[in-house]
Kinemage of the C-alpha trace (Angstrom):
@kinemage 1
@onewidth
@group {chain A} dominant
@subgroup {mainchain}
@vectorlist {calphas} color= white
{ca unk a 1} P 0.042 19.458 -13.528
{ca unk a 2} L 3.270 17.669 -14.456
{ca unk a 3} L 5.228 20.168 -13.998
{ca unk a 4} L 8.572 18.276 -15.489
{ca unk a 5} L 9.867 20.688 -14.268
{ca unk a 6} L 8.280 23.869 -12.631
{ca unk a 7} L 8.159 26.840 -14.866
{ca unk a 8} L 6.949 30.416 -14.640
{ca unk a 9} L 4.387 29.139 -17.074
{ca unk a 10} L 3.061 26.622 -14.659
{ca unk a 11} L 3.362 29.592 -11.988
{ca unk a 12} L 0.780 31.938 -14.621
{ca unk a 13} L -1.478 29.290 -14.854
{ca unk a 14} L -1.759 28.563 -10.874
{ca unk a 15} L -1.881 32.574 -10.138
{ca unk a 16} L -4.853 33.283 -12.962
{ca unk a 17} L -7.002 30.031 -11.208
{ca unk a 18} L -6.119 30.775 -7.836
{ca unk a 19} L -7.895 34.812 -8.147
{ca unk a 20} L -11.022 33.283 -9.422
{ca unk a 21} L -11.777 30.460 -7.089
{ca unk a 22} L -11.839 30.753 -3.370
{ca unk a 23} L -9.701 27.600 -2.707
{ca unk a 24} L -7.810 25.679 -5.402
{ca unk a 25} L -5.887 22.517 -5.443
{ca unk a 26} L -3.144 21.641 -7.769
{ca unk a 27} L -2.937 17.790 -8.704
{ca unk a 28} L 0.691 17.011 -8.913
{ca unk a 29} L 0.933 13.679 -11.745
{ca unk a 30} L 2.718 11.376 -9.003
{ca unk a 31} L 3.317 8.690 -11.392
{ca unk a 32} L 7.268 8.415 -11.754
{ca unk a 33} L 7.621 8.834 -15.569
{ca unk a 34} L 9.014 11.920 -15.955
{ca unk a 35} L 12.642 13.090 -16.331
{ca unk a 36} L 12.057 14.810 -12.943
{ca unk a 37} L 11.636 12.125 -10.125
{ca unk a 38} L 7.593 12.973 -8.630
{ca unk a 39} L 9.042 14.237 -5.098
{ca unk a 40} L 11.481 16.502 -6.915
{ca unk a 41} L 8.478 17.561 -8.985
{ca unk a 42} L 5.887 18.118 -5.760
{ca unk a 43} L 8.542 19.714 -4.335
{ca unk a 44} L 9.011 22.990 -6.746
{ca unk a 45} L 5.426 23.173 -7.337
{ca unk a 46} L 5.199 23.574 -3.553
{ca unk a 47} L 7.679 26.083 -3.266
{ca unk a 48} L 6.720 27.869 -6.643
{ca unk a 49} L 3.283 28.663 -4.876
{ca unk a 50} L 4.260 28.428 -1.465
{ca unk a 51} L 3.155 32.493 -1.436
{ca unk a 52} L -0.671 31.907 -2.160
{ca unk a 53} L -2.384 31.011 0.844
{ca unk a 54} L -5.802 29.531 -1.230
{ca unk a 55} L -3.541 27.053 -3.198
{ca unk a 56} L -2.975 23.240 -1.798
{ca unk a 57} L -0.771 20.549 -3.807
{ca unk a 58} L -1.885 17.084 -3.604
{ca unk a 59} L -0.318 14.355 -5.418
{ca unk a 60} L -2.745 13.373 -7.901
{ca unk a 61} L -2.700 9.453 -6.723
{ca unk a 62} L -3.707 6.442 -8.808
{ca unk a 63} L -6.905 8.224 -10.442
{ca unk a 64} L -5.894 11.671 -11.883
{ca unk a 65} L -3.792 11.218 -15.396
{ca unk a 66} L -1.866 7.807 -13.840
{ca unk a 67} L -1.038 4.623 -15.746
{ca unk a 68} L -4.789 3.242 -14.771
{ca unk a 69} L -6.808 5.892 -16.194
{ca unk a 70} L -5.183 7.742 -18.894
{ca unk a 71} L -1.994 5.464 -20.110
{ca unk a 72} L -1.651 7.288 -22.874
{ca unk a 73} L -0.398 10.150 -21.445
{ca unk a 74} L 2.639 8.649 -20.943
{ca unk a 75} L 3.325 7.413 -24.197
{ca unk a 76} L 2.830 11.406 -25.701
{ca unk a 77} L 6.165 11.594 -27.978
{ca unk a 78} L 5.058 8.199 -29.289
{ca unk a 79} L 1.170 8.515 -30.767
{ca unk a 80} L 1.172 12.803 -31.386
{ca unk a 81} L -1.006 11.867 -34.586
{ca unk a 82} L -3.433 9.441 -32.370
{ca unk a 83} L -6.755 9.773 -31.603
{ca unk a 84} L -6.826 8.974 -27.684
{ca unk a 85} L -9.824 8.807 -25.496
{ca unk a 86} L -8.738 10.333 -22.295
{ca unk a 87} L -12.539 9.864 -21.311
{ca unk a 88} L -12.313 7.497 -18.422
{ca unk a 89} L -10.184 9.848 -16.574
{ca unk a 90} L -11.777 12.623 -16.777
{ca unk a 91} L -15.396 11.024 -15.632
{ca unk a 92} L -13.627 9.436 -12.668
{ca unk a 93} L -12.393 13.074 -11.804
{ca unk a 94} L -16.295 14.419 -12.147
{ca unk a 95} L -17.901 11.246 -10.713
{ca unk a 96} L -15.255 10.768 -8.148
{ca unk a 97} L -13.385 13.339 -6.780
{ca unk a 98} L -14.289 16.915 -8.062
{ca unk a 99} L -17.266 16.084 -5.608
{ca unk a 100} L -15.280 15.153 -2.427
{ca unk a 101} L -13.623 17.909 -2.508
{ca unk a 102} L -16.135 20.450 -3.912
{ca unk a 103} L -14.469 21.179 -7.016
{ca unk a 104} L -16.590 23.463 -9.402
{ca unk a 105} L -14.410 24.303 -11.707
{ca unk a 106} L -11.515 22.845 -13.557
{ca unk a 107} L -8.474 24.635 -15.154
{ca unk a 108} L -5.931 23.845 -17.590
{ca unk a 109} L -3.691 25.251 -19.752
{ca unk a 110} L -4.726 25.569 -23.322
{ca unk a 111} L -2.445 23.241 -25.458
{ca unk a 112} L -0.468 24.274 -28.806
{ca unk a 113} L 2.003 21.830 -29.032
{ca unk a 114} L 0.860 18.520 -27.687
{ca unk a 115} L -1.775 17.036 -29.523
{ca unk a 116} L -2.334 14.303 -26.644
{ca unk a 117} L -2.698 17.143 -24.091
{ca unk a 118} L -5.102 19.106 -26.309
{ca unk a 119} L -7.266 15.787 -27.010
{ca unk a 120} L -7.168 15.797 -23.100
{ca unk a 121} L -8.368 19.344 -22.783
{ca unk a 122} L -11.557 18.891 -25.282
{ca unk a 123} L -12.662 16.111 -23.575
{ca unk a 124} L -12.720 17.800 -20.071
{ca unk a 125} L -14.566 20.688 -22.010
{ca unk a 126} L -16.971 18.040 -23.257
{ca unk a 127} L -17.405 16.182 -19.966
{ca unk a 128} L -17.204 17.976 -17.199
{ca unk a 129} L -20.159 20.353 -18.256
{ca unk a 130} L -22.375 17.313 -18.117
{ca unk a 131} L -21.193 17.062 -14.002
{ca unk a 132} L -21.924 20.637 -13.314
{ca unk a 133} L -18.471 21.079 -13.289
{ca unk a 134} L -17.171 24.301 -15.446
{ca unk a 135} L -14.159 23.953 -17.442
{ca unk a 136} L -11.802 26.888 -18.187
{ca unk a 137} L -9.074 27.180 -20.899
{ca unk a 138} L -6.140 29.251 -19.680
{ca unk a 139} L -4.120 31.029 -22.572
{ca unk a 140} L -0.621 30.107 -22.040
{ca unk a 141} L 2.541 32.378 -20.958
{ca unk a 142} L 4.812 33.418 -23.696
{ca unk a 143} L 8.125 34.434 -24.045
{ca unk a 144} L 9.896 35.384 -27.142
{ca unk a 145} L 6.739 34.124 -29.454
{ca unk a 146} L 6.988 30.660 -27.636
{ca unk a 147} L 5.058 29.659 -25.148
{ca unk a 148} L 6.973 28.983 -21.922
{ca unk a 149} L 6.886 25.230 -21.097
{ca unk a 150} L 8.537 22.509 -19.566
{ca unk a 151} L 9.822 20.956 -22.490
{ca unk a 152} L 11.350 24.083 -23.741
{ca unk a 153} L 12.779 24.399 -20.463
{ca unk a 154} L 14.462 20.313 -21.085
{ca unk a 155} L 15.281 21.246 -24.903
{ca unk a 156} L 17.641 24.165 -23.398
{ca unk a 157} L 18.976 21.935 -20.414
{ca unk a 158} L 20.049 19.182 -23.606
{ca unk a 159} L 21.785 22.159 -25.384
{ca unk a 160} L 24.977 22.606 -23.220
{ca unk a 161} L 26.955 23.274 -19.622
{ca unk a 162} L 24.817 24.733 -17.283
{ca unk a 163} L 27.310 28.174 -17.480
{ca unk a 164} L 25.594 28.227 -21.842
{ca unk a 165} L 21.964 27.823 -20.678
{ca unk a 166} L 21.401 29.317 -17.177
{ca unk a 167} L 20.958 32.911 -18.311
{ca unk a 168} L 18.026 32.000 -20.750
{ca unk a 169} L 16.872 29.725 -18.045
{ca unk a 170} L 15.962 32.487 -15.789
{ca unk a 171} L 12.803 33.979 -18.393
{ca unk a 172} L 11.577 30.436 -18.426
{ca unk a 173} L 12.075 29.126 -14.239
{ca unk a 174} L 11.411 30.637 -10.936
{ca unk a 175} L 14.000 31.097 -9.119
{ca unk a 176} L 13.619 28.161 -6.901
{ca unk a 177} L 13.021 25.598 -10.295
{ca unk a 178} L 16.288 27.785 -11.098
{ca unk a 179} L 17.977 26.505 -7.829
{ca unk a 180} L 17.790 23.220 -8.048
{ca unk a 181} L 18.244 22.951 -11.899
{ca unk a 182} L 21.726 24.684 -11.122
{ca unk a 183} L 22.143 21.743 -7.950
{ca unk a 184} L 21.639 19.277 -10.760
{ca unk a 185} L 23.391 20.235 -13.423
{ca unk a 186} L 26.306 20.618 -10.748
{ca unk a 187} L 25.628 17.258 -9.711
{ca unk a 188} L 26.267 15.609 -13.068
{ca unk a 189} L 29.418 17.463 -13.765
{ca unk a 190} L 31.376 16.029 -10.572
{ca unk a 191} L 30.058 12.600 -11.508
């Protein structure tokens, strides 16, 4: 998960996985290329699901969706109407590291808008069969006929003061996302 920043979406997601697995670990995307800083980012996740005691965050290190293995993920906004081949990544994930750490099972949020993401998604539904890993779809949250994401979450923060936004903010955030948002947005008005 990138989890630019922590939503209630992200929250759905990480409550439907964690009641059918026995343990499950969240990969936080560590590299820095997000408009959230990565230890602001680890942060919230960890406190968004800081109340289920079979969920672990780990950063997701140099070999889960980083600039080495799957560059194009950070170039989304750019190549939406690419073709990618996220393949690499997701084989060092099955070859790699799904077995140190006994994963059977991979989850991820199914993918309307981004086109990169989705690409991502097939291929893990392609792949990971072939390591006896399962891959599950997860249909996402909605609110309003949208689904709830983090860049609806930035699209409202670029709208106005924090005062305009922070009550629509509150169907889309948990309330600790919520907290520091506010610590933010307070932060850039005294500057």
């Amino acid at each position: 998960m990138n989890c630019n920043p922590f939503t209630l979406g992200h929250r759905y997601l990480v409550e439907y996985a964690a009641q059918r697995v026995k343990y499950l670990y969240i990969f936080a995307v560590e590299e820095n290329k997000s408009i959230f800083p990565f230890k602001d980012r680890f942060e919230l996740i960890k406190q968004g699901v800081s109340d289920m005691p079979n969920v672990t965050v780990l950063p997701s290190g140099k070999f889960i969706i980083s600039s080495l293995t799957f560059v194009d993920y950070f170039n989304k906004s750019e190549i939406q109407d690419r073709v990618i081949d996220p393949s690499q990544d997701v084989r060092l994930f099955a070859e790699e590291i799904a077995p140190a750490l006994g994963v059977t099972v991979r989850f991820a949020g199914e993918e309307p808008l981004d086109k990169v993401t989705r690409q991502y998604n097939e291929a893990m539904g392609r792949i990971l069969p072939e390591y006896g890993i399962a891959f599950e779809e997860i249909p996402r949250m909605e609110t309003d006929g949208e689904v709830v994401s983090a860049s609806r979450v930035r699209a409202l923060l670029e709208e106005g003061a924090w005062a305009e936004v922070a009550g629509r903010l509150e169907r889309l955030v948990p309330k600790t996302t919520l907290n520091y948002l506010e610590k933010q947005a307070e932060h850039r008005e005294s500057i």
